[in-house]
LOMAR-534572 format. One record per atom (N, C-alpha, C, O): x, y, z; residue in three letters. Coordinates in steps of 0.001 Angstrom, whole numbers, padded with zeros to 6 digits, always signed. Layout:
N
XYZALA...
This chain:
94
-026232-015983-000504UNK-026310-014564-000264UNK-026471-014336+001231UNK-027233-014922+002000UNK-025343-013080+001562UNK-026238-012988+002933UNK-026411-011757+003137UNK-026118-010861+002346UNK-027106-011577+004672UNK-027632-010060+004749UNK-026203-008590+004401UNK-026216-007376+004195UNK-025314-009531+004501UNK-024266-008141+004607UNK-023939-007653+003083UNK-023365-006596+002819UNK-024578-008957+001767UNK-024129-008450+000126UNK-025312-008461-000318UNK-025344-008654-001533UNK-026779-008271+000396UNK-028144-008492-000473UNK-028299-007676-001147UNK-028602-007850-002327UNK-028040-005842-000279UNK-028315-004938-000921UNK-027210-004628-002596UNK-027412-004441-003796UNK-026253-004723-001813UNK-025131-004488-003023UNK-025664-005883-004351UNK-025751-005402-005481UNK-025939-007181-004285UNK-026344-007752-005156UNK-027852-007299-005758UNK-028171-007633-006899UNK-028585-006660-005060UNK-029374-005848-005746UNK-029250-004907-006770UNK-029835-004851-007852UNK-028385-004158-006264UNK-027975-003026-006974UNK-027472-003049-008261UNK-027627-002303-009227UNK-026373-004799-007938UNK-025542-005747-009026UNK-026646-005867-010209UNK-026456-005513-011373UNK-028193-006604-009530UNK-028781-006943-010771UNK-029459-006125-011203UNK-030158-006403-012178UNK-029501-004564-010518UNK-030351-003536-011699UNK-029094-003114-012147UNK-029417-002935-013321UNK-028118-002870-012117UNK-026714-002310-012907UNK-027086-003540-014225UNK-027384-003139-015351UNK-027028-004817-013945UNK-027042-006088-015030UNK-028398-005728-016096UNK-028351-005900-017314UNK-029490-005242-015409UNK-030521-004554-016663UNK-029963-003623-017302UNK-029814-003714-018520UNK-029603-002688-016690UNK-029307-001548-017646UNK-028067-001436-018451UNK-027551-000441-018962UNK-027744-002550-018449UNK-026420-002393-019411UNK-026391-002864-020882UNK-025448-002596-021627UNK-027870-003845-021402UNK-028142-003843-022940UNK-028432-002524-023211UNK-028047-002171-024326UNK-028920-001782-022632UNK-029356-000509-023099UNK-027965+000152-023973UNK-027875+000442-025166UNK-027229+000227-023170UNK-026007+000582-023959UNK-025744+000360-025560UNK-025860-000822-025886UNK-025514+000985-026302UNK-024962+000859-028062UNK-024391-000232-028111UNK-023450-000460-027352UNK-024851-001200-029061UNK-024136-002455-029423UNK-022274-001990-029911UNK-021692-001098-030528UNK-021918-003351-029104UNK-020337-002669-029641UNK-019305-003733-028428UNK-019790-004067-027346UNK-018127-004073-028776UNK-017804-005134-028460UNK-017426-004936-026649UNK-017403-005787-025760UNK-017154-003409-026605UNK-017025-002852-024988UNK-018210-003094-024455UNK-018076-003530-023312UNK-019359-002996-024803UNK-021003-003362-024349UNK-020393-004524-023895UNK-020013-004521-022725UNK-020168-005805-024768UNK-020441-006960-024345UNK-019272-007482-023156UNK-019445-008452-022419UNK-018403-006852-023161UNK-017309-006578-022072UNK-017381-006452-020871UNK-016882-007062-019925UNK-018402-005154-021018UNK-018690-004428-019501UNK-019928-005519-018688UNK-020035-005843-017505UNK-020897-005947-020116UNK-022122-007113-019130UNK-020898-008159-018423UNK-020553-008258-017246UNK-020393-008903-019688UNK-019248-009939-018967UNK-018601-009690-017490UNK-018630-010453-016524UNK-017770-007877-017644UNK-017319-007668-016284UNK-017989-007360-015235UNK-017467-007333-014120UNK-019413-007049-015486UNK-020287-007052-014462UNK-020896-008201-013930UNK-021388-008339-012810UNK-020803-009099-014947UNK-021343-010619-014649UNK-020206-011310-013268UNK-020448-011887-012208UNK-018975-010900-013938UNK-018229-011686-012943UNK-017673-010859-011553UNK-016893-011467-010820UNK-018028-009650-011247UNK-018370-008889-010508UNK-019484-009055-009584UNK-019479-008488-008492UNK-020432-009800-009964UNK-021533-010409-009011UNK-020694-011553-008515UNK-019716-011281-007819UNK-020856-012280-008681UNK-020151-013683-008741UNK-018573-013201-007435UNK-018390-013681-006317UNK-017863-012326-008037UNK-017252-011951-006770UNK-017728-011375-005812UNK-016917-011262-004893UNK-019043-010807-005556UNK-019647-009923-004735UNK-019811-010798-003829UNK-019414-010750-002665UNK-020835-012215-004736UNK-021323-013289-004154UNK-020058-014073-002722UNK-020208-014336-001529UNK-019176-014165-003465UNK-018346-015360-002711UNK-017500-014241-001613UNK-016527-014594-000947UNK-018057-012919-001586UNK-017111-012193-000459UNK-015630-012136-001274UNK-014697-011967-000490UNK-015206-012249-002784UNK-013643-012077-002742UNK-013254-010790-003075UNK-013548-010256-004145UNK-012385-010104-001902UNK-012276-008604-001886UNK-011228-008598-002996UNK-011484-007597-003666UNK-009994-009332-003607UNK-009583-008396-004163UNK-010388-008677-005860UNK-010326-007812-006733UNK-010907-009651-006008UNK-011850-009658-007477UNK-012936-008640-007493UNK-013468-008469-008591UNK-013385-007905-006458UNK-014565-007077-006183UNK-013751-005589-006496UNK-014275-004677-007137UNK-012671-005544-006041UNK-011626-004437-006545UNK-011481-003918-007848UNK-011764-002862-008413UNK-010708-005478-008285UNK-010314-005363-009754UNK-011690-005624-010362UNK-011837-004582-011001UNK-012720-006299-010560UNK-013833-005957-011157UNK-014460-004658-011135UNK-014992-004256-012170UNK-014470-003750-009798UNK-015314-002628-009917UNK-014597-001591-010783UNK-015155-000697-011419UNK-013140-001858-010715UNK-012413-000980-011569UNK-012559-000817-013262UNK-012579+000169-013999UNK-012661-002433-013527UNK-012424-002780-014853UNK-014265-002225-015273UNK-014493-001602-016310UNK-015290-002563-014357UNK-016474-002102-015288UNK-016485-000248-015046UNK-017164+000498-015752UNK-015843+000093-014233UNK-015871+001604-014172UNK-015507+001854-015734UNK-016318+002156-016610UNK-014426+001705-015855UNK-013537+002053-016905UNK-014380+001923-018271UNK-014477+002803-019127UNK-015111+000337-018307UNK-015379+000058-020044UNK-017131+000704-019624UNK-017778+000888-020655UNK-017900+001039-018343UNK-018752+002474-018490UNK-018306+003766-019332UNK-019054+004630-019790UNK-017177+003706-019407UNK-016695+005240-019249UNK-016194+004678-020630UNK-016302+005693-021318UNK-015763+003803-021381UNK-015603+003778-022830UNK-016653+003248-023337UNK-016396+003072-024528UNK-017866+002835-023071UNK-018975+002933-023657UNK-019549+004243-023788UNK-020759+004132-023986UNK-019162+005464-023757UNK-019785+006572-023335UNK-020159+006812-022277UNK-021161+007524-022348UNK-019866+006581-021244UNK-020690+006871-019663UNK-021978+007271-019681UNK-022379+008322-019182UNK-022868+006192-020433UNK-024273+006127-019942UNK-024539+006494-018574UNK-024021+006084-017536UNK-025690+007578-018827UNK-025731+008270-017456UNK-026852+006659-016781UNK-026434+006191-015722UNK-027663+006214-017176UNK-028656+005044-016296UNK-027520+004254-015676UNK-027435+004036-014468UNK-026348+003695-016914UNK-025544+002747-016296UNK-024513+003402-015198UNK-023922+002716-014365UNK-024369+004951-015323UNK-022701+005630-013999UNK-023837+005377-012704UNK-023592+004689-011713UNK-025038+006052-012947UNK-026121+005880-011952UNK-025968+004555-011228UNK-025617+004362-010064UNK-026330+003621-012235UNK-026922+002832-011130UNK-024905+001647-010765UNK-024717+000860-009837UNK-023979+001994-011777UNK-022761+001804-011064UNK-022581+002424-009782UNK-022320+001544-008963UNK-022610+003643-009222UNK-022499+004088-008303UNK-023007+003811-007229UNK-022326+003781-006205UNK-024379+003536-007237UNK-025394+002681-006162UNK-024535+001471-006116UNK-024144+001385-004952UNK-024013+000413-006881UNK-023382-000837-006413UNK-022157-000160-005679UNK-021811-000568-004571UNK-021689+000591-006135UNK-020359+001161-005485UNK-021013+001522-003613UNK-020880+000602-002806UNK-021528+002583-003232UNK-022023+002981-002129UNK-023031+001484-001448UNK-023343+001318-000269UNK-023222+000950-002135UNK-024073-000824-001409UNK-022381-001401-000511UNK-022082-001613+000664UNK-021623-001470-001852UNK-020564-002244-001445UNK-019407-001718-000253UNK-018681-002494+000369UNK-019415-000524-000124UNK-018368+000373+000525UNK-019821+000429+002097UNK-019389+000590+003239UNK-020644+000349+001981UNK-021651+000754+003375UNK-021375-000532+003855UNK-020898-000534+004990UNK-021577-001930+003186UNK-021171-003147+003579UNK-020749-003377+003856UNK-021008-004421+004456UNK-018737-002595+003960UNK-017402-003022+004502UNK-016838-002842+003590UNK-015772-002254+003773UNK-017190-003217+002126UNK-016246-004030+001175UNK-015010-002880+000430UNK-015507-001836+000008UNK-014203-002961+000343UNK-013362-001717-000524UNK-013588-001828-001676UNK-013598-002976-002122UNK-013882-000571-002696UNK-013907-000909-004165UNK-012965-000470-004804UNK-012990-000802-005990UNK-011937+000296-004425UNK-010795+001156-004648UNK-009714+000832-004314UNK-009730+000531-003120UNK-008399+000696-004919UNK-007277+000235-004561UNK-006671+001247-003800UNK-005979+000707-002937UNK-006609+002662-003718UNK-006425+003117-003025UNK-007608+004532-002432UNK-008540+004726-003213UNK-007584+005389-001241UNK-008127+006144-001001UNK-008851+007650-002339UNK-008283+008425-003109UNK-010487+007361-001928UNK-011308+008258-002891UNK-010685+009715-002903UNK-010767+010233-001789UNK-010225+010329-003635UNK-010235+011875-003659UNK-011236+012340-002805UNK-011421+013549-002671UNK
């Protein structure tokens, strides 16, 4: 870890608590998985797995019901990762 992904891996492992909270259901176990390997890319600096991961757990948030604890504390990893340098978006935010 270094100082430039501590905060954003922070953020990674309270996003990683709050996601049993979520309704059992096979997208639950999806979104921990894609958040799991979403650290793991955070970790090693690989921008475009940090891309396609932030996309893919946006998405199965948002088909789990968009738990408001889990958009919350998604968004904090999002703003960790984008203050850091890192892009989370394939192309420019609205």
């Amino acid at each position: 870890m270094s100082e430039r992904t501590r905060a954003a891996l922070a953020a990674l492992d309270n996003l990683i608590q709050r996601l049993p909270a979520i309704d059992p259901s096979p997208d639950r176990d999806r979104v921990i998985d894609e958040t799991d390997a979403l650290r793991r890319a955070v970790a090693a600096f690989h921008m475009e797995a940090i891309r396609f991961r932030m996309h893919a757990v946006d998405r199965l948030i948002r088909t789990t019901g968009d738990d408001a604890a889990a958009r919350t504390a998604f968004e904090e990893v999002r703003r960790e990762l984008e203050t850091a340098g890192f892009h989370t978006r394939s192309h420019a935010a609205p």
